[in-house]
Every structure is written in structure tokens, then in C-alpha cells.
PLY file of the C-alpha trace (Angstrom):
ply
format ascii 1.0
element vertex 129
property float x
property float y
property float z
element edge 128
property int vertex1
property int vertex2
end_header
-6.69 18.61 13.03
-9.85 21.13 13.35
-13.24 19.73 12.85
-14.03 21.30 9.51
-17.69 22.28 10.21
-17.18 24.15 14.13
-14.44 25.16 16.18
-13.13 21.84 18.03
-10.41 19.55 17.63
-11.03 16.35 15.49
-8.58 13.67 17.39
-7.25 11.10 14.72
-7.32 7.04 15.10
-4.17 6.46 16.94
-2.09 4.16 15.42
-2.91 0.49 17.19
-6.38 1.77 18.18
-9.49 1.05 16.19
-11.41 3.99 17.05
-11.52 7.74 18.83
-14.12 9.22 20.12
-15.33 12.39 18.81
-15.88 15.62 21.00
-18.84 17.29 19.01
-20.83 13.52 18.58
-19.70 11.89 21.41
-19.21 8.58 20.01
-16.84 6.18 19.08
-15.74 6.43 15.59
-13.30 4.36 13.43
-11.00 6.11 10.63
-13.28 5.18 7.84
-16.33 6.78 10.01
-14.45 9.68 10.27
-13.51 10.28 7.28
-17.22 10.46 6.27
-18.08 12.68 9.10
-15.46 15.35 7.95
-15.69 15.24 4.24
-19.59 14.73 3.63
-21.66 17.59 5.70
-25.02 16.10 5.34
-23.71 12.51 6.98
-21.76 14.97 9.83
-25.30 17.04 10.07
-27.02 13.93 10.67
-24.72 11.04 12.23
-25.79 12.23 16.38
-29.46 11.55 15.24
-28.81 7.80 13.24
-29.47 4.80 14.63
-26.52 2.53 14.84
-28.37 -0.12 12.29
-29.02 2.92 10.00
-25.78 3.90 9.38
-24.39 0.43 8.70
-27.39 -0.15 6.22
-26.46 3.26 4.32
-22.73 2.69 4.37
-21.18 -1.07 4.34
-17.93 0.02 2.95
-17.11 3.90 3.04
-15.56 5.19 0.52
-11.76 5.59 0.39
-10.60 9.60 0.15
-8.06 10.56 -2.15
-5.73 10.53 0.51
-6.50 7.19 2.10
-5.87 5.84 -1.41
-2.30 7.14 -2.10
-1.14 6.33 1.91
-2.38 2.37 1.24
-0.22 2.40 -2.44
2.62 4.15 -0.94
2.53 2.07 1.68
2.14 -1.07 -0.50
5.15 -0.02 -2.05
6.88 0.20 0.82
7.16 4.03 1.89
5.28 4.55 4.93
4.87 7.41 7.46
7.61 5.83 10.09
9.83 5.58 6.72
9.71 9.20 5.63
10.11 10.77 9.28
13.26 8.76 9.40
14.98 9.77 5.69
13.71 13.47 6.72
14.88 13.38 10.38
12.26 15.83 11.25
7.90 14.59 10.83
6.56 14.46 7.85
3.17 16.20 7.62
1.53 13.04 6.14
-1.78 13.07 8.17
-2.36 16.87 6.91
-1.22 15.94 3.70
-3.63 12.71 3.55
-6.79 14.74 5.10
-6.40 17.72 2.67
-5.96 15.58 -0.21
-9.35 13.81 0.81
-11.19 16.85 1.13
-9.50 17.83 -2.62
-11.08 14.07 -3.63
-14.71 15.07 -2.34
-14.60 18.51 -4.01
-13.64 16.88 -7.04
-16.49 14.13 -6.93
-19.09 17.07 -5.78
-18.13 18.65 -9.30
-18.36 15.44 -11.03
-21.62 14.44 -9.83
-22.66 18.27 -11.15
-22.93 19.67 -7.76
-21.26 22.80 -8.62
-22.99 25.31 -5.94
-20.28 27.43 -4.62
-17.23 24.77 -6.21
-14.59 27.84 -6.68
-15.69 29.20 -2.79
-14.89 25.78 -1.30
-11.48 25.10 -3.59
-10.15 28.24 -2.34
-11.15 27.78 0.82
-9.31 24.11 0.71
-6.48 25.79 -0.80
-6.46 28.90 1.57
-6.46 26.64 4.74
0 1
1 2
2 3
3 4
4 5
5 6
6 7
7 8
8 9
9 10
10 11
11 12
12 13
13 14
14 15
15 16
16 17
17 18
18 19
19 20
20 21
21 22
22 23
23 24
24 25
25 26
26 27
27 28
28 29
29 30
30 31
31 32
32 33
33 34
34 35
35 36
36 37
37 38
38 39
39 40
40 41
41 42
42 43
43 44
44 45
45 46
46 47
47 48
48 49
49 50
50 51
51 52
52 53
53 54
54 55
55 56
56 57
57 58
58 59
59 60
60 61
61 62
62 63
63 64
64 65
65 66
66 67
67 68
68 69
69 70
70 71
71 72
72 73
73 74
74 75
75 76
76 77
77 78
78 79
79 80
80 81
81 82
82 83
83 84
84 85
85 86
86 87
87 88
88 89
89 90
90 91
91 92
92 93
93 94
94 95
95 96
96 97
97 98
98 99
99 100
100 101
101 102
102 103
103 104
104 105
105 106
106 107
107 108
108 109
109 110
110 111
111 112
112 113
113 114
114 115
115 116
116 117
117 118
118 119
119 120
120 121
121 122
122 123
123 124
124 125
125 126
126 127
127 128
């Protein structure tokens, strides 16, 4: 998956592992860390400068994505990644499909919270990718 904001691959939590280290920060992140580094610009703009303490006082629990939400109830239900690959025989896309629905989720809470600067730019550009 491409780092949204610059030109350089954004390497996913491996399953097992609690955290990957990202190539334009340089620091550890977990899944829930970086998922706020690619869907909110301002916290990806800002995270190399924060203080460790700083960004556990302005985030205690980050906020599930769209996509992290439907993975946990389709996976509470039973139907998880390893189960899909195997009825399809082939993979299933479900990490693309997971990050692109939580950039959808952030675009749609932007508009909600009446930040509409550029909205139908960034959904096409979502939709284009």
C-alpha cells in the first residue's frame, strides 16, 4: 500500500506482530497508529515532531476506520480474511478493501464535521485510485 501523502511504500502490521516501522517517520507504529497517520494529514504532518507522551495524551483510543469496523464484525461473525482466500481459492483484496473503506469513513466524517474544502476533489480522487 502507497503512503497516501508522498511516494513510498506504507508496510502493514504483519499478522502476529504488534507494530512496523514506517519508512518516511522512522518509527515504530502499531495498526491503530497507522491508521491515524494515513487518514488524518495534520496528525501525519506532525507525528516526527511529537513527543511520545504527547501523542498518548491526544489520542488514548484512536478511532476505528470504517474499514477496521466491518473486518472486527465480519470477523465476529465468523468470516475472516484466511476464510475468504480459501472459498475464493485465489486472495481476497481485504487489506485494500479495509484501507479504502477507511479513507471513505474519514471523508465522510470531514463532511460531517462541515469541513467541506475540496470534499468532491478528494471523493474522486478516493474513487479514482
Amino acid at each position: 500500500m502507497r503512503c497516501p501523502y508522498n511516494d513510498v511504500e506504507c508496510p502493514e502490521v504483519p499478522e502476529g506482530k504488534l507494530k512496523v516501522v514506517c519508512p518516511v517517520h522512522g518509527k515504530s507504529l502499531t495498526k491503530d497508529w497507522r491508521l491515524l497517520c494515513r487518514t488524518q494529514r495534520d496528525y501525519y504532518e506532525n507525528y516526527s515532531q511529537r513527543e511520545k507522551s504527547t501523542q498518548k495524551r491526544r489520542v488514548k483510543s484512536p478511532k476505528l476506520g470504517l474499514g477496521d469496523v466491518v473486518e472486527r464484525a465480519l470477523t465476529k461473525v465468523g468470516i475472516t480474511k484466511k476464510r475468504v482466500e480459501k472459498w475464493l481459492g485465489r486472495p481476497c483484496g481485504c487489506s485494500k478493501r479495509k484501507e479504502r473503506l477507511n479513507q471513505l469513513g474519514a471523508w465522510a466524517s470531514r463532511i460531517l464535521e462541515g469541513r467541506t474544502n475540496k470534499a468532491k476533489e478528494h471523493l474522486e480522487e478516493l474513487i479514482d485510485d
